[in-house]
N, C-alpha and C positions, 0 to 999 in steps of 0.2 A: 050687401054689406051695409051694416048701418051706421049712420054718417050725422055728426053734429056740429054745429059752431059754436065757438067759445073763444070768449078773450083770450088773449095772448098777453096784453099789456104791450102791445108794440105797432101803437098809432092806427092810423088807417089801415094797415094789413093785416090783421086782427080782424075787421068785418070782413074780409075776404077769406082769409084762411081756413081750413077745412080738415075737420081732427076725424080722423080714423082711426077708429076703435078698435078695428083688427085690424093686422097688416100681412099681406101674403107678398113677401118680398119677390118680384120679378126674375126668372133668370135674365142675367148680363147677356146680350148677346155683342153688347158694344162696348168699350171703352172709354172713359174720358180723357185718355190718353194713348196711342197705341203703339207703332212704331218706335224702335229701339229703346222697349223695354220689355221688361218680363211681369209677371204678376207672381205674389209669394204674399205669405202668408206672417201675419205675426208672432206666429210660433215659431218659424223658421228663422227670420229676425233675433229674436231672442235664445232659441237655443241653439243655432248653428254659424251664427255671426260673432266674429271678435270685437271689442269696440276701439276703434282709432284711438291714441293717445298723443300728446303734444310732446316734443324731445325734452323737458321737461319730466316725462311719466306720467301728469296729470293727466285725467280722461277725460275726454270730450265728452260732447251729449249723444246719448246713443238715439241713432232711428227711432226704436220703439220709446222711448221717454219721450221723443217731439211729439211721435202720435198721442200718448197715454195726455200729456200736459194739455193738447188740443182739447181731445175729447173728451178729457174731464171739464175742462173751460164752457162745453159747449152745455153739456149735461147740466151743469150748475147755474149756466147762464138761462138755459132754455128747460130748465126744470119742469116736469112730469109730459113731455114730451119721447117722440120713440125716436129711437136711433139703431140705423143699419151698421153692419160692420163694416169698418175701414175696408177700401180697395187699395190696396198697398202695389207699387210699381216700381220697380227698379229698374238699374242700368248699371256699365261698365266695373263690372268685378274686380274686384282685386285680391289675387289670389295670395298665399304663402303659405310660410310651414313653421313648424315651428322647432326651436334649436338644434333639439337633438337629432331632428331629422336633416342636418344641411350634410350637405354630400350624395343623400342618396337619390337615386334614379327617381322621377315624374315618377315611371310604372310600378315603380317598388312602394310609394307610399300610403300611408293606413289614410281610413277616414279622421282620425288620432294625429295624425302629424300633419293636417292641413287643416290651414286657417281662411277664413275667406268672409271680408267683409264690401256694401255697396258703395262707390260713392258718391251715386245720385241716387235719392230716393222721392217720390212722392205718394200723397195719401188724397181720400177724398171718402167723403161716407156721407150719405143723406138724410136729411129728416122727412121721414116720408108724412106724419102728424102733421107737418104745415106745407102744404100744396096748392098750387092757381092750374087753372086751365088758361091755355091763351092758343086763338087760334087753331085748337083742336091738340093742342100738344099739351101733356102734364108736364109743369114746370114743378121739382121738387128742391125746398132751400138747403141747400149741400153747401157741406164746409171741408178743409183740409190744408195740406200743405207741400212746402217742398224744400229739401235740402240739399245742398251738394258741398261734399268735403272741398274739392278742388278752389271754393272760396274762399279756404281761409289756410293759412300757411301752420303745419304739423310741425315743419320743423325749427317751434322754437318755443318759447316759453308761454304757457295760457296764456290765450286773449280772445274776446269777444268771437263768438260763434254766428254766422249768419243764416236768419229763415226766413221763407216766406209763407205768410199766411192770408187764406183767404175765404169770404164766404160768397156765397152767391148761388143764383139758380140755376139748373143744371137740365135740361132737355129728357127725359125718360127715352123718347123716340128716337133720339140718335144718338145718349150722354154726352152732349157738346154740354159744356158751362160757358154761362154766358157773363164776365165781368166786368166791373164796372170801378172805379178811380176809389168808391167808397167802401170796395167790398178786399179791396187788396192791400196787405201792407208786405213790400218787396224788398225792405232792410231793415228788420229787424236783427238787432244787435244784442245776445244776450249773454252772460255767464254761466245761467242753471236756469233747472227746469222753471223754478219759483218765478222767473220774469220772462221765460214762453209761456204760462200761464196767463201772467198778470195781460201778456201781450195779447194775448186771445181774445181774452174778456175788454179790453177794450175796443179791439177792430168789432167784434157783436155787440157793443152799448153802441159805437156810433154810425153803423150800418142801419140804412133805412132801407127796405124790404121795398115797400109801397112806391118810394122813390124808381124802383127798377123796375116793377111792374109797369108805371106809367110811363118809363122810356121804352119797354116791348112793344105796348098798348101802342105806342103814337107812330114805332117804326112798323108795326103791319097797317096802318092806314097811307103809308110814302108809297106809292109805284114807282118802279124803276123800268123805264123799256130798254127792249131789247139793246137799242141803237146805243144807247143810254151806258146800259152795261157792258157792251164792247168797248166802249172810250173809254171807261173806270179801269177795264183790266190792260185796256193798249197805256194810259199813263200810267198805270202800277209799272208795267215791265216796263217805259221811260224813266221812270225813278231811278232803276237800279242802274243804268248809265251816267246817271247823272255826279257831277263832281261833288265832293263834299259839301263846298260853298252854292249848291246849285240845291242841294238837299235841307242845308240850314233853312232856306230861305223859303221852304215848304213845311206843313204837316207832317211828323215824326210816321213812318212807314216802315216797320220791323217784319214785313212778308217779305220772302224771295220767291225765285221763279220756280220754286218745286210745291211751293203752296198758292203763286196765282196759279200755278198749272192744274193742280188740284182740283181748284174752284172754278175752273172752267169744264172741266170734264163734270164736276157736278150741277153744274148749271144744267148740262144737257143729259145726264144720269142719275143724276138721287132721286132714288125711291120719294121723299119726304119735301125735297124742296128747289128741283128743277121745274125749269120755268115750263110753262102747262100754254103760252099762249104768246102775245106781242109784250109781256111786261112780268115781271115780277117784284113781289115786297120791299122793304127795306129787312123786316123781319128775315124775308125766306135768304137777304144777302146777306145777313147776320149773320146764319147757320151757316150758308156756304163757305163762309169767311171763318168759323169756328170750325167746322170740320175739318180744314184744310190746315189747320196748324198742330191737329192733335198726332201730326209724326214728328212735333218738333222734339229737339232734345228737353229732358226733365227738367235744366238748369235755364233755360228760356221760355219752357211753354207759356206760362202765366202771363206775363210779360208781352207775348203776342197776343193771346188770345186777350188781352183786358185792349190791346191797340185794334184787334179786330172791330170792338164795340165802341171806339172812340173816330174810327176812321168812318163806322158807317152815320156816327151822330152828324159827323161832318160834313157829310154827302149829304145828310139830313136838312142838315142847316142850306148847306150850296143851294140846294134847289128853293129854298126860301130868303135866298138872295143876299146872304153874308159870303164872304170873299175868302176867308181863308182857307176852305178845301174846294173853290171854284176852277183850279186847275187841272182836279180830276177829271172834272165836266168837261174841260176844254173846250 
């Protein structure tokens, strides 16, 4: 496959980036997010989905308008680059019917007399044109987003619609995405598509690429031993004991016990990044800590997984003798 460099216009990660000139998109055989949700298509979205309305009648933003304003954002932002199709993900149906049909039996009704929209949804689609290796893994700059009705109240007159959007690199070998404070914006507030666009395009003007690379780059030279990472995971599960006023007075910690449990089973089982001897990465506890949240629900993933990559910077730091995640270390 043949393979060129070429600016980008975007700093330092421009001499790294690596433009592919053909692309033979990968079968998925993983997930950037997996557990309690489904995968659907934007065809399905659009022609099988009703769209939510405010008690008002105004109509909100539909699912496919968040994706369409993203990725037009992205396209325009990151012009003559290639882009894969959105991975669209859903959760918690909401079923109905519609008027004429109320009274009649569940089994009696058509595909015609039932309505059915998501209302958690998220997206995610890669550029496979701008790609680093790091540590043997293809990191691809992947963008997307995620919505859920249940944040904002239907029953009353239009008001400000909430999303979140985010960019960042995203792992080929496992689809974990890995983010960072610069690459997410987690309340945006909009009224129409015209300012989730304008919102896109800002989170990609002030996202630095290179920036993230060299926080990858510095967490695969941290070793973590073994001893090391048993006391990170025995104060994880300490935390969730701990009283409110016991928790302020700590590093914000948004994992429960069903995702340290996770990443302790992968510690001693992932194919890709169980420990192999007395010590592992920071990098390889990054993945283990991204893996372990993609069964969260749609309306929090993001949100852990950007704390997965702020709680290992801090272990990062601990072990070079700053004090504020030193009680992981214990």
């Amino acid at each position: 496959m043949a393979q060129r460099k070429e600016s980008l216009n975007m700093g330092e990660f421009a001499e790294e980036a690596i433009i592919i000139e053909e692309v033979t998109t990968p079968k998925r055989v993983n997930h950037f997010i997996e557990a309690n949700t489904q995968e659907v298509t934007l065809q399905h979205l659009t022609k099988d989905c009703i769209i939510p309305s405010f008690a008002s009648m105004e109509e909100t933003i539909s699912h496919q308008s968040f994706i369409g304003a993203v990725v037009d954002a992205a396209k325009d932002y990151f012009h003559g680059e290639q882009f894969d199709i959105p991975e669209i993900r859903i959760s918690h149906p909401i079923n109905g019917r519609i008027p004429s049909a109320l009274g009649k039996k569940a089994s009696e009704l058509t595909d015609e007399e039932k309505t059915l929209f998501y209302q958690r949804m998220c997206f995610c689609f890669e550029i496979p044109s701008i790609v680093h290796d790091e540590y043997g893994n293809h990191l691809a700059l992947s963008i997307g987003g995620v919505r859920a009705y249940n944040e904002i109240n239907l029953y009353s007159k239009k008001s400000v619609e909430r999303f979140k959007i985010f960019i960042g690199f995203r792992n080929r070998v496992c689809s974990n995405l890995m983010l960072t404070t610069d690459g997410l914006q987690d309340k945006i507030e909009v009224l129409n598509v015209q300012e989730l666009y304008a919102a896109a395009l800002n989170l990609f003007h002030a996202y630095n690429p290179s920036k993230d690379l060299h926080l990858l780059r510095t967490l695969g030279q941290m070793s973590i031993t073994t001893s090391e990472f048993c006391q990170i995971i025995g104060r994880m599960r300490l935390y969730q004991a701990l009283t409110p006023n016991q928790q302020k007075r700590l590093p914000r910690l948004l994992l429960g016990d069903s995702q340290i449990n996770a990443a302790c089973r992968a510690f001693v089982s992932d194919a890709n990044f169980k420990s192999t001897g007395d010590s592992i990465t920071g990098w390889q506890l990054l993945n283990l800590l991204n893996g372990s949240v993609k069964s969260s629900y749609i309306d929090n993933f993001l949100e852990r997984n950007l704390n997965c990559t702020e709680f290992v910077q801090g272990i990062q730091r601990a072990k070079l003798g700053d004090s504020e995640y030193a009680w992981f270390l214990g």
